[in-house]
N, C-alpha and C positions, 0 to 999 in steps of 0.2 A: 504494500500500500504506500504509496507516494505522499508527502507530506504535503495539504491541502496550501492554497493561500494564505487562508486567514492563521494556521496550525504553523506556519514560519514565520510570521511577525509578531509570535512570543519571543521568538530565539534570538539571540545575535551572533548572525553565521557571518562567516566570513569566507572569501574564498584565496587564497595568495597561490599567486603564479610565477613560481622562481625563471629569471627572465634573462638571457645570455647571448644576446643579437637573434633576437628572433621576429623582427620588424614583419614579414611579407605574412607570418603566421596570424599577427594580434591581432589586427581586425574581424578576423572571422570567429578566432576563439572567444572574443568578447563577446561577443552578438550571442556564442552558441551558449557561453553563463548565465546571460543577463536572461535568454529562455528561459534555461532549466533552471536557474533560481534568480529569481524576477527581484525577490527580498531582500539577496545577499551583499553586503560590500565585494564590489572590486579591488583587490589591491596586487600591485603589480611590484614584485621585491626583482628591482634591474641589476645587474651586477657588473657594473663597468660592461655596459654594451656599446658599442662603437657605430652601431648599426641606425640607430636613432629609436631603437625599440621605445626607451624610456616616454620622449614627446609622440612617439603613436598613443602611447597608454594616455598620457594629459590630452591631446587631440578629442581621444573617442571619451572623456570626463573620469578615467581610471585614476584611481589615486599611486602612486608614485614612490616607495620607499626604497633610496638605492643602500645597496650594497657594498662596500669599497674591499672587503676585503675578499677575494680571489678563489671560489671554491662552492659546491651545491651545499657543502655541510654546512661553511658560513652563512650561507643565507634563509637555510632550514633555522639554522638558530637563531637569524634574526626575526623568523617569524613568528617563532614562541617567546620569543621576546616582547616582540610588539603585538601583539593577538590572543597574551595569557589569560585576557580578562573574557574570553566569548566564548559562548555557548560550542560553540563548533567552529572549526576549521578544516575548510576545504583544501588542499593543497594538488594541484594538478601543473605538467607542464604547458608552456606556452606553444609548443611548436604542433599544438594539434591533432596529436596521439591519442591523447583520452576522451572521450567523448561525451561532452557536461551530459548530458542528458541521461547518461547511468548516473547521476551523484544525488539522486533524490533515493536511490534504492541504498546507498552507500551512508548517507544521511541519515535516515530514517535512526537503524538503529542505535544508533550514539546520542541523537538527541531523546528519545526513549528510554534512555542509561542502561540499556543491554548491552553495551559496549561501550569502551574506550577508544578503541581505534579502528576504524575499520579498511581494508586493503582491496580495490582494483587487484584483481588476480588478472592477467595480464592474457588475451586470448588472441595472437596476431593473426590477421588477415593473409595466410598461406599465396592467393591467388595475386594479391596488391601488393607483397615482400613489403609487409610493414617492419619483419627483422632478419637482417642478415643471417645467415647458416652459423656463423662465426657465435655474433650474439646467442644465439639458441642454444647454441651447443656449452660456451661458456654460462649461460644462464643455469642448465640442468646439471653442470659439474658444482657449479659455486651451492646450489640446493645440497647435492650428495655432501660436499664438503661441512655444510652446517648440520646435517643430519648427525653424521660421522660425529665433530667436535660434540653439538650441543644435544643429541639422543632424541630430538623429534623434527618432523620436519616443521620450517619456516614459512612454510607456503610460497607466494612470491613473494621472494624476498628483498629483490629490486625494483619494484613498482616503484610509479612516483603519485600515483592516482593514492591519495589517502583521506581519509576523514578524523582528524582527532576530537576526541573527547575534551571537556575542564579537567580531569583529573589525569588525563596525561597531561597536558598542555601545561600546568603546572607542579606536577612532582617532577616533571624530566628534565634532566640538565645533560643536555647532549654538547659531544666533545670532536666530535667529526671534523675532518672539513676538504672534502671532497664528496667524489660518488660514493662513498661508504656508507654514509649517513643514513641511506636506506636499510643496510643490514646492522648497523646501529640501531636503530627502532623496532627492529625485529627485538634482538638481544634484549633490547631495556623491556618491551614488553613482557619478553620472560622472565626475566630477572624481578621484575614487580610486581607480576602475577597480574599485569593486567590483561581484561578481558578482548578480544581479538575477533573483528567480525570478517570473515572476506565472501566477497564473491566474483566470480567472472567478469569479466568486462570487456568489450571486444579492442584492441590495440592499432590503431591506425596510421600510416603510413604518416612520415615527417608532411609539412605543407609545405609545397614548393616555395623554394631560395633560401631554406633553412637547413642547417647540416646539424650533427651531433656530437654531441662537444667530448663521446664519451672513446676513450683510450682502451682497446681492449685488455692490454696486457698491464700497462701503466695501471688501471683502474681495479680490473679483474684482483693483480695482487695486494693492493690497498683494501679491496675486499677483505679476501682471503688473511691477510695482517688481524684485521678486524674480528675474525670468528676465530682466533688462535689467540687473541687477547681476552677476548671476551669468554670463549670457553674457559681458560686458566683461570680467570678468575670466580665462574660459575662452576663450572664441572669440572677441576683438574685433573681426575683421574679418566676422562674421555679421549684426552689427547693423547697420555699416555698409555692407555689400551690398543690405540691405534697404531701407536709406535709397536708396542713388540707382538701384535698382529702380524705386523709389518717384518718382523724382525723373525717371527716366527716360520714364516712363507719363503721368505730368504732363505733360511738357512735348510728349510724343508727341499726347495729346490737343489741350492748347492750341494748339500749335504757339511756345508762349516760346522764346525765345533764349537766357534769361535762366536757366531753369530748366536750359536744356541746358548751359549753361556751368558753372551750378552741380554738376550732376549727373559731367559731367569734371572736375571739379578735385576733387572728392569722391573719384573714380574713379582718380584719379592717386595723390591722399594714401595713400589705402588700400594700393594697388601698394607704394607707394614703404617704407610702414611695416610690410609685411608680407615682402618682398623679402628674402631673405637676404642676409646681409652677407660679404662677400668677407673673408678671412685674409689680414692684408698681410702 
């Protein structure tokens, strides 16, 4: 059930569209918000765009908060910064990928308080190559990856389509500041037990004269950094499972001795540091 007219001008939504030269895209993305939610602030977080994205957003009457420092994680943070005080926040990108008109379904639950945050699960258009083979394929390893580390899946963990809740938007103090910032949200989610809505949402092709700001391998291992910090600190003994998994399979192949001894003594630390400790 889609949230009526009058049932959004209890709330104070907002909608922020982190913004990195994406000028040929904002006019149409505007138009397709101001549809799907008629009630919500516009705000447009620019991050040093060169492109004149910023005065397209003042032009079509969007409010305007720049960015200066250099990164998607800074400017996720400046937007819980400046948007801690509302009911909800939208967060979608500017280049026309997500499609406002799923964020009433996305919406709903959060302002309902059945959820804290809810996630676009990201469904790309096969026929339109909304995403590269490269992306895909990096997408469903960095999921395995968090699996592995953090013992459940993450869903999609790199969406940029999200809805937060007031009680994420101000318990979380995120530390990002890149493309990571997504599977940082993931992590603080779990880590805080908060509640997590996703569904499907179909992922559309960039709008023409806009490119992707995103580095596969550059980005991919700032990911990957990411869920091997953030595991350590939630689940320490996952990472190290996987290690003498690892270590185990080695030496099954080779037939080393060496790696087998490695792999038990591995195997013992783990035991020994995860062991509960006796009340004298």
């Amino acid at each position: 059930m889609e949230p009526s007219s009058d049932h959004q001008k209890r709330w104070r939504v907002a909608v922020a569209i982190p913004c990195f030269n994406e000028a040929p895209a904002l006019p149409q993305v505007f138009a397709d918000w101001r549809k799907a939610l008629p009630e919500a602030d516009l705000i447009l977080f620019d991050n040093n765009s060169t492109d004149g994205s910023a005065q397209v957003a003042r032009d079509h009457g969007v409010r305007v908060v720049p960015v200066s420092r250099q990164g998607k994680g800074y400017v996720v943070r400046a937007m819980f910064a400046e948007l801690g005080d509302r009911d909800a926040v939208v967060m979608a990108d500017g280049d026309g990928t997500y499609p406002a008109a799923e964020a009433p379904g996305l919406l709903e639950p959060v302002l309902a308080g059945q959820a804290d945050m809810a996630v676009g699960a990201r469904v790309p258009d096969a026929s339109l190559g909304a995403m590269s083979p490269v992306r895909s394929l990096g997408n469903v390893l960095l999921r395995l990856a968090f699996f592995v580390l953090m013992g459940i899946s993450g869903g999609d963990l790199l969406s940029g389509y999200r809805v937060f809740g007031p009680r994420f938007l101000r318990s979380v103090r995120l530390k990002s500041n890149g493309f990571e910032i997504e599977t940082e949200l993931a992590c603080r989610s779990l880590a805080g037990g908060f509640r997590v809505f996703e569904k499907p949402v179909p992922y559309l092709p960039r709008a023409a004269g806009t490119a992707s700001k995103l580095n596969a391998v550059r980005d991919g291992l700032r990911i990957l950094k990411m869920m091997i910090r953030q595991s350590l600190r939630l689940k320490p003994w996952r990472l190290g499972g996987a290690l003498v998994a690892t270590l185990i399979l080695l030496a099954w192949v080779s037939g080393s001795g060496l790696l087998w001894l490695t792999a038990g003594t591995l195997l013992g630390a783990i035991l020994a540091l995860t062991r509960p400790q006796r009340e004298v």
